[in-house]
C-alpha positions as CSV (number, residue, x, y, z in Angstrom):
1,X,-1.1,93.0,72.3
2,X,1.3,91.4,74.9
3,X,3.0,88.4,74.3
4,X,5.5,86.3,76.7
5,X,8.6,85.2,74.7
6,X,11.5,82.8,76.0
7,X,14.8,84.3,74.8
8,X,17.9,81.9,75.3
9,X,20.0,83.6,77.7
10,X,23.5,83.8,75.7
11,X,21.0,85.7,73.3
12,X,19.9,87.9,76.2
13,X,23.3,88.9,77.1
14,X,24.2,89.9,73.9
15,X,21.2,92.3,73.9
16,X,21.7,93.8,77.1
17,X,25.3,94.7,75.7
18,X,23.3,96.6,72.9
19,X,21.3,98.1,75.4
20,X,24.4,99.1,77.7
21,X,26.1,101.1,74.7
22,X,23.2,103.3,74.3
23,X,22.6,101.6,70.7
24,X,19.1,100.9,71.7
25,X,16.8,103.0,74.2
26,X,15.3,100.2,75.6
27,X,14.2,96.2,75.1
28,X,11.3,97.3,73.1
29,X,12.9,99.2,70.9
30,X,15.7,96.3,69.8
31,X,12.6,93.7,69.5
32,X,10.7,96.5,67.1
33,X,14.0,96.8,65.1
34,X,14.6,92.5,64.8
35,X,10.8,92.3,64.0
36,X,10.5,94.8,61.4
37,X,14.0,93.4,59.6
38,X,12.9,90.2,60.0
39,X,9.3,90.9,58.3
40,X,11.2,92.6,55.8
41,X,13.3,89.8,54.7
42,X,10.3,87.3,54.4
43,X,9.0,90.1,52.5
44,X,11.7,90.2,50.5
45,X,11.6,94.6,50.1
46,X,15.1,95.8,48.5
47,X,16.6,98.0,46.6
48,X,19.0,97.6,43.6
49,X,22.4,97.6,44.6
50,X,24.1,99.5,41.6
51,X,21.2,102.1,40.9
52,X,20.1,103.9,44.3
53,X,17.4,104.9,41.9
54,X,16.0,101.9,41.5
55,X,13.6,100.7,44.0
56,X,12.4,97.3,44.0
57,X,12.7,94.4,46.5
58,X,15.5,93.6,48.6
59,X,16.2,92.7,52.1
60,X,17.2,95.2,54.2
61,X,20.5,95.1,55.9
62,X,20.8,97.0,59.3
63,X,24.5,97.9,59.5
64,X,26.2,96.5,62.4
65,X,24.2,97.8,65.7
66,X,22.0,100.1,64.0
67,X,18.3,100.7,64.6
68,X,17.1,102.4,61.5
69,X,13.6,102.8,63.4
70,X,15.3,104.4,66.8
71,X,15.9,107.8,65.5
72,X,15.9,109.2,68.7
73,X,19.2,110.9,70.8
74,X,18.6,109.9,74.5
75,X,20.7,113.0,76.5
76,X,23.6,110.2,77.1
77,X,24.1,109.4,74.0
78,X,24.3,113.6,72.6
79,X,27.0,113.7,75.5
80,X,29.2,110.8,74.4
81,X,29.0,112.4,71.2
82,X,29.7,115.5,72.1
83,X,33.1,113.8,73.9
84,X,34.0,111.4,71.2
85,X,32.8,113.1,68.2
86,X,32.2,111.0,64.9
87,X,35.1,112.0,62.4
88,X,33.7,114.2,59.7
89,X,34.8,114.7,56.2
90,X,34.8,117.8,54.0
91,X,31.6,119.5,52.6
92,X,31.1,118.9,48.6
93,X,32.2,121.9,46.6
94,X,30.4,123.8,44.4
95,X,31.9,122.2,41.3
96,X,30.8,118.9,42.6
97,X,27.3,120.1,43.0
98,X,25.2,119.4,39.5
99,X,22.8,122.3,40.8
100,X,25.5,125.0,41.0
101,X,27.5,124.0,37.6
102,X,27.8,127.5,35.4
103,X,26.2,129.9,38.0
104,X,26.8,132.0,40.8
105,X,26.3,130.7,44.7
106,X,25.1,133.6,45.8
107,X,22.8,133.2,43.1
108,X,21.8,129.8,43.1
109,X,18.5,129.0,44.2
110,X,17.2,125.6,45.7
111,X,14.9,123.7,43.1
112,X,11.7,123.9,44.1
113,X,10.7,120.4,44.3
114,X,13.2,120.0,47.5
115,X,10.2,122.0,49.4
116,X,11.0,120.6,53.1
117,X,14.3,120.5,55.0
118,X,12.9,118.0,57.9
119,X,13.4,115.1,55.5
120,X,17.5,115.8,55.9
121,X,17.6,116.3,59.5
122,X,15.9,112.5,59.1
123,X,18.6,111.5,56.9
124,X,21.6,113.2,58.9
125,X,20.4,111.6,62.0
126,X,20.5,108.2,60.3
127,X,23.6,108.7,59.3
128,X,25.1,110.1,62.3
129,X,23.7,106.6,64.0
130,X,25.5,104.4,60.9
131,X,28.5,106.0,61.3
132,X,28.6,105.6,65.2
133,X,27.5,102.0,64.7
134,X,30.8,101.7,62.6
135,X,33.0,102.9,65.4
136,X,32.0,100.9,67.9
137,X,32.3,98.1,65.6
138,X,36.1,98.5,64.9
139,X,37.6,97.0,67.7
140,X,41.3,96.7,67.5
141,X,41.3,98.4,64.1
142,X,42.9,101.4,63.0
143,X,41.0,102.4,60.4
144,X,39.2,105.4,60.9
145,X,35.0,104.6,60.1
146,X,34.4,108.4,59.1
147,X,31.7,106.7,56.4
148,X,29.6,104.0,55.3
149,X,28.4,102.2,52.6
150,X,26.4,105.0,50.3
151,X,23.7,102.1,48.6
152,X,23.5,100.9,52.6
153,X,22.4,104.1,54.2
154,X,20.2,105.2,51.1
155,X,18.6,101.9,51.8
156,X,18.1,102.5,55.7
157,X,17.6,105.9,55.2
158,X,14.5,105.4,53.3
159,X,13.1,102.7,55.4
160,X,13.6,105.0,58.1
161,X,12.1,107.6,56.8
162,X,9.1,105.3,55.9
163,X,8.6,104.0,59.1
164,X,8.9,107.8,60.7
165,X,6.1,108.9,58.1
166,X,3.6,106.5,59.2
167,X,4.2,107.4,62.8
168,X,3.6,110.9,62.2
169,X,0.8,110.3,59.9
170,X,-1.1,108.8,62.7
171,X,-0.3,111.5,65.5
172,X,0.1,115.0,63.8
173,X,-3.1,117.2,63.0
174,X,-1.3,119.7,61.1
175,X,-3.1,121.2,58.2
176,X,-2.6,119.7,54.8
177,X,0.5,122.3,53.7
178,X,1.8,121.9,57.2
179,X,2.1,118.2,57.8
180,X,5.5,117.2,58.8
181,X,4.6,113.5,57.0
182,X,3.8,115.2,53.3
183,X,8.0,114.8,52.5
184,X,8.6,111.4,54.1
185,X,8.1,108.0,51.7
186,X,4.6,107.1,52.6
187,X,1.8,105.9,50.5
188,X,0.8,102.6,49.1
189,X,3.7,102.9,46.0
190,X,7.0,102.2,48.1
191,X,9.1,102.5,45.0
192,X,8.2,105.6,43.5
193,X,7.9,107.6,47.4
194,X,11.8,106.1,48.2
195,X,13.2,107.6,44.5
196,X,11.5,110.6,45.1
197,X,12.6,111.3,48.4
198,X,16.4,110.1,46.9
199,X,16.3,112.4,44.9
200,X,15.2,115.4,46.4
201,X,16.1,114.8,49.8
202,X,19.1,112.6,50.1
203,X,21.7,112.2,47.2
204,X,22.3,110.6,43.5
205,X,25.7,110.7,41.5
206,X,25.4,111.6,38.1
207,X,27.4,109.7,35.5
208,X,29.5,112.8,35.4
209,X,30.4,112.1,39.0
210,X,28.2,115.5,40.2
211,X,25.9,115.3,43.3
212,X,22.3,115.7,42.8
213,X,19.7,116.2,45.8
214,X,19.2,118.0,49.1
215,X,22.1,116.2,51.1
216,X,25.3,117.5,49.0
217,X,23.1,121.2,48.1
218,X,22.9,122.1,51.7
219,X,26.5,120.7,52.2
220,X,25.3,118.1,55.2
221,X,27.1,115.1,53.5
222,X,29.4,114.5,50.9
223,X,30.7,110.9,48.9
224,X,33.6,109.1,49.0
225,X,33.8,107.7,45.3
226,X,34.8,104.6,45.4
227,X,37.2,102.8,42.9
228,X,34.4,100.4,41.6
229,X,31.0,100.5,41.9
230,X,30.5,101.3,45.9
231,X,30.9,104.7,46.8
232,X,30.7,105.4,50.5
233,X,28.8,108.4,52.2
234,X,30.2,110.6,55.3
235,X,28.7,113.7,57.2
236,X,30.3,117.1,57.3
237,X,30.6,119.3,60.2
238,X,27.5,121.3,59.3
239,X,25.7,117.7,59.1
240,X,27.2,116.5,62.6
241,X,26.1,119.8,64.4
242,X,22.3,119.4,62.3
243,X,22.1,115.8,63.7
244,X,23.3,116.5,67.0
245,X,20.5,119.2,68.1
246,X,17.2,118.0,69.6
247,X,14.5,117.8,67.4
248,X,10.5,117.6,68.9
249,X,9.6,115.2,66.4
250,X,12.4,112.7,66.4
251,X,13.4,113.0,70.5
252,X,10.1,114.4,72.1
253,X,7.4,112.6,70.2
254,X,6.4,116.0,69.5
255,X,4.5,116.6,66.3
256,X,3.3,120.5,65.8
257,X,6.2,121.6,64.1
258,X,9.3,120.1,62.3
259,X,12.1,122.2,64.2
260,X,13.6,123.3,67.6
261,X,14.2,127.1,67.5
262,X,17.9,125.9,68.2
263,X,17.6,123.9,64.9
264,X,16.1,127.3,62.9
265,X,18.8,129.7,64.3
266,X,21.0,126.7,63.2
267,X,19.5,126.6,59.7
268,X,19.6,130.2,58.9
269,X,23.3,130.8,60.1
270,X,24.5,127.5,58.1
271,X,22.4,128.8,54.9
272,X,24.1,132.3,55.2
273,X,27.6,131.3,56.0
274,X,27.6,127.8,53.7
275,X,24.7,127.9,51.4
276,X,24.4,131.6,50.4
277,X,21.6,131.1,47.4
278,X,19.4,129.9,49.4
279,X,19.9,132.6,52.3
280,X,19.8,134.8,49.6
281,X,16.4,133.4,47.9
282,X,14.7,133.5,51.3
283,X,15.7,137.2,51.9
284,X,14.4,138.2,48.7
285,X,11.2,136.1,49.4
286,X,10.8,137.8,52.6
287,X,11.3,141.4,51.0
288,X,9.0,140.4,48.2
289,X,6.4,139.6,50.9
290,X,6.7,142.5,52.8
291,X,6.9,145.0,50.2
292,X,3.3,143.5,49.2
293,X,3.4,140.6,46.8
294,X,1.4,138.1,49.4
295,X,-0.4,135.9,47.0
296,X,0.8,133.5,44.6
297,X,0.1,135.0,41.5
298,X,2.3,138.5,43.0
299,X,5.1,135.9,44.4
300,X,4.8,135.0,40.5
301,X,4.9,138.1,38.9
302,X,8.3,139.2,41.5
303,X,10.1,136.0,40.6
304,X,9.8,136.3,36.9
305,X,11.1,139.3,36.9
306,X,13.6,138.8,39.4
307,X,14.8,135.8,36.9
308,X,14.2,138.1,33.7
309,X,16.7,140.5,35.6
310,X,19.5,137.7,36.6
311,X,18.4,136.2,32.7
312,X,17.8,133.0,34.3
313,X,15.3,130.6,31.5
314,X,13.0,130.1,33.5
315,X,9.6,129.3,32.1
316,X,6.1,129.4,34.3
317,X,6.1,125.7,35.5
318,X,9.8,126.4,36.8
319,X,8.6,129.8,38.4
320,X,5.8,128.1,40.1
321,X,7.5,125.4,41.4
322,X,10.6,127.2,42.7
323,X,7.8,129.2,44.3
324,X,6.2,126.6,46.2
325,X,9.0,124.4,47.0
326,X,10.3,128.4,49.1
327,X,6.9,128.8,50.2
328,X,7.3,125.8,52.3
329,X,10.7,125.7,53.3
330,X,10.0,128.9,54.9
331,X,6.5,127.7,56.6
332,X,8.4,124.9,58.1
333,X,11.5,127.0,59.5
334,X,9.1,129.5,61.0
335,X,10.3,132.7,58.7
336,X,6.3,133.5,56.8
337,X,2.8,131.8,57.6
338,X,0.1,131.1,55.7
339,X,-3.5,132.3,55.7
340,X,-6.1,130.4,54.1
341,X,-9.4,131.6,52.8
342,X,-11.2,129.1,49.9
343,X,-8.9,129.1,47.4
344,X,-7.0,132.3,48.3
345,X,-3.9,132.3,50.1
346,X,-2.3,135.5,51.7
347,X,1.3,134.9,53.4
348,X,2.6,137.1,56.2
349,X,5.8,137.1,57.5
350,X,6.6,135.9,61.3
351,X,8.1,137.4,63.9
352,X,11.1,135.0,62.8
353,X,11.2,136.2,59.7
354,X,10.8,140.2,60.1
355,X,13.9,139.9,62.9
356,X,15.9,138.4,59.8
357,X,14.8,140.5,57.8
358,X,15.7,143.6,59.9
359,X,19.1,142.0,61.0
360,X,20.2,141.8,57.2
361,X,19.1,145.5,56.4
């Protein structure tokens, strides 16, 4: 539907100011982003302020600039970042992360319920947009804006991630393990999709001040605790680089798969230099495949006893589901594919993932 509207023109020049930073891509895009907020706050959608866990009704706040719907990089915008890069702050370390308290790294393997990475490319991009919304934002002061608000971004980040879901939703035609939308807080109960995908995908403190959730275990973000009860959020080098590459789904409207092969040799490098379980859980996946155990029930068998021998408790629910959850991280970063017969499943591993294979011999 078109529609003629009469904007003031002090109003219009203000926008056009937006548009000129690169903040927006284009008119359209800045009315989509007033209209949605503004929906939004006769809606009255929020989220509780002191739990991020907690999601109920609350107006949303766009920080600043921001479109939380625009999460696309036009070319200008990569190179201004790529000239004034956003400060970054230190990656978490392993005793901050709840996941790696009283075992190994090298040994520590990504719970399976975190079972696709797309959702944090999402969530470093909106960041990466806060954060540069902040800078250009603090004229004449000296403070450097290296982080935002941590209840503000999990806020945006999951309306974001909505609004992504139901775009892709409409356009991919991916089959049903595939689908680039199955991660993303869609569905008809808003509350329950935006904790899940907090907690798996983004980050939660615990009360012992440890970092739960995909975010702080790949080491793309880290918090800034805060002296009372707002804690702020920043990216980390790994996260800036992540958020920086050119993704077919958020930059080329592109919906077949989740990841540039820039992004994947990206992802494998960062995983074996800064997140060595999970390198190390997707090189034993990949061995496990190859060496025959292609179905389910064989992954099954191989990681019980592979647990049995590290004397990890893990019980069948927990075998299956740190099964899955690597069955599809792999699927979506190319490494093993799946091939569907009825009920049975055979998986085969991908050009990708034999070269990996065969360059970590």
């Amino acid at each position: 539907m078109r529609m003629i509207v009469e904007i003031p023109e002090s109003q219009l020049k203000r926008i056009q100011e937006y548009l000129d930073r690169s903040t927006y891509n284009d008119f359209n895009t800045f009315l989509l982003a007033a209209t949605e907020n503004q929906l939004l706050i006769e809606n009255g959608s929020v989220v509780d302020e002191k739990s991020n866990a907690t999601f109920k009704r609350k107006v949303i706040k766009i920080e600043k600039n921001l479109s939380i719907y625009d999460l696309k990089l036009t070319e200008q915008q990569r190179k201004r970042f790529l000239v004034d890069i956003p400060p970054t702050i230190l990656a978490p370390l392993p005793k901050e992360i709840a996941c790696l308290e009283g075992v190994d790294e090298k040994d520590a393997w990504t719970w399976g319920q975190i079972n696709r990475i797309f959702p944090m490319k999402v969530a470093v991009r909106v960041l990466l947009k806060m954060i540069s919304s902040s800078i250009e934002g603090a004229e004449g002061n000296e403070k450097i804006f290296n982080q935002v608000s941590f209840n503000s971004f999990i806020e945006g980040c999951c309306n974001a991630a909505k609004n992504l879901g139901e775009i892709v939703q409409v356009n991919e035609q991916n089959e049903r393990g595939n689908r680039i939308s199955a991660a993303l807080p869609t569905g008809h109960d808003v509350g329950k999709a935006a904790s899940r995908f907090t907690h798996h995908f983004l980050m939660t403190i615990r009360k012992n001040k440890q970092l739960d959730g995909g975010l702080a275990r790949f080491k793309l973000a880290n918090i800034i605790m805060g002296t009372d009860e707002e804690s702020s959020i920043g990216i980390t080098d790994q996260g800036l680089t992540f958020a920086l590459l050119e993704n077919p789904v958020l930059d080329m409207g592109r919906y077949e798969k989740a990841f540039s092969e820039q992004e994947i040799d990206f992802l494998i490098t960062h995983f074996k230099n800064e997140v060595p379980g999970e390198f190390n859980s997707i090189t034993w996946f990949l061995q496990a495949i190859k060496k025959g155990a292609n179905r389910r029930t064989k992954l099954n068998e191989a990681l019980m006893e592979y647990a049995r021998q590290r004397k990890f408790d893990w019980s069948d629910a927990v075998i299956a589901t740190q099964r899955a959850g690597l069955t599809s991280r792999c699927v979506e970063i190319g490494l093993i594919q799946r091939d569907k017969k009825g009920l049975e499943v055979k998986y085969y591993l991908t050009k990708g993932g034999r070269e990996l294979l065969k360059s970590n011999l």
